[in-house]
C-alpha positions as CSV (number, residue, x, y, z in Angstrom):
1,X,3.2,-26.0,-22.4
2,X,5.6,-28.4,-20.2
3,X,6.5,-28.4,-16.7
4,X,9.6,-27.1,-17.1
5,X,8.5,-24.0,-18.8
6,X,7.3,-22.1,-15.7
7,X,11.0,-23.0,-13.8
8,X,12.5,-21.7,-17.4
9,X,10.5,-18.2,-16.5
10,X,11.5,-18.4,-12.9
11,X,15.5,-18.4,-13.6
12,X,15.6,-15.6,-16.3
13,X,17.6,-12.9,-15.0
14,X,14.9,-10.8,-17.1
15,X,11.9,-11.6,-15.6
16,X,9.9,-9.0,-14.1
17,X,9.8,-10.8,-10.8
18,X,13.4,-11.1,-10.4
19,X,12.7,-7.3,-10.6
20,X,10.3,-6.7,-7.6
21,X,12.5,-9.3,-5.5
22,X,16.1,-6.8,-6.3
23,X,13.1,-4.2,-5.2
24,X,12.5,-5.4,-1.9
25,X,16.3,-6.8,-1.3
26,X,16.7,-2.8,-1.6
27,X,13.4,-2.0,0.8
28,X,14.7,-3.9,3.4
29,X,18.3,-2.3,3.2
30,X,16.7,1.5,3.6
31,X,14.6,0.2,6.5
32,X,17.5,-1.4,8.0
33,X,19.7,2.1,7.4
34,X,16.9,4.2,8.6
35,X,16.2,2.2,11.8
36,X,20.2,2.4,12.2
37,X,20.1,6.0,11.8
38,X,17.1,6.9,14.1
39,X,18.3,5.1,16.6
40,X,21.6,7.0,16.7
41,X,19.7,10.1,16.3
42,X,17.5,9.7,18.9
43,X,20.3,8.4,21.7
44,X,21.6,11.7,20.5
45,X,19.0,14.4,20.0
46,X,16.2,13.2,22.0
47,X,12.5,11.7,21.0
48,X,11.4,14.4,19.4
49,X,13.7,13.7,16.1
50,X,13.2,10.4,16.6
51,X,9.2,10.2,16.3
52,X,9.7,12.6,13.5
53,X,12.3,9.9,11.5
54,X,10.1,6.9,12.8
55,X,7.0,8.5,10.7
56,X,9.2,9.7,7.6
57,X,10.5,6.0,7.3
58,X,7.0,4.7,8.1
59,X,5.8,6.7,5.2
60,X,8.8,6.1,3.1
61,X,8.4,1.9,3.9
62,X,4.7,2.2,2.8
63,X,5.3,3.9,-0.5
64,X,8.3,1.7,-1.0
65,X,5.7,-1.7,-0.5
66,X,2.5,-0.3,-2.8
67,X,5.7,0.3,-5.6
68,X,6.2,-3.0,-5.2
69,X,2.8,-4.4,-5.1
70,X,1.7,-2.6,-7.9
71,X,5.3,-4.0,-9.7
72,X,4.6,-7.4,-8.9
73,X,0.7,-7.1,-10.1
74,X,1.7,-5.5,-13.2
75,X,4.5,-8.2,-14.3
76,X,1.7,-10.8,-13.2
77,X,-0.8,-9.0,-15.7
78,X,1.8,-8.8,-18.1
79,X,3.0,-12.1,-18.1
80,X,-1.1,-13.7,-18.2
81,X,-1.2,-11.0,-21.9
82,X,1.4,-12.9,-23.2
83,X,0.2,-16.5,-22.3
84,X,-3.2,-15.4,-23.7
85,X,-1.3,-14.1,-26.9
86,X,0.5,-16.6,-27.3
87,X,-2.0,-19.6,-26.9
88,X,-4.5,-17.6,-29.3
């Protein structure tokens, strides 16, 4: 295996990380939205709404990072399989 094997893996457009990182490119867009949004609401409705949209997005932001996590983990197993199968 040569050096420039692991930057080969790192430019495919296929490669599961590539993946994770359009994944979190599109995390941090919703976050962005739903701060935008529930700030708005709350100027508008009061802090009632606003507690209640801080939480959802809270929730929504944690689901949306484990998804990722266990993305990222699972293309890292994957990728080890097929270095082990492919030394053997």
């Amino acid at each position: 295996m040569e050096v420039g094997d692991g930057l080969a893996v790192l430019l495919n457009p296929f490669c599961p990380f590539s993946t994770a990182k359009v994944l979190a490119l599109k995390a941090t867009v919703l976050l962005l939205l739903t701060l935008l949004i529930k700030a708005r609401v709350q100027i508008v409705a009061g802090s009632a709404l606003g507690i209640f949209l801080l939480l959802l997005q809270m929730l929504v932001f944690l689901a949306i990072s484990g998804g990722l996590v266990l993305a990222s983990g699972g293309a890292a197993l994957y990728t080890t399989q097929q270095r082990r199968s492919a030394a053997a």
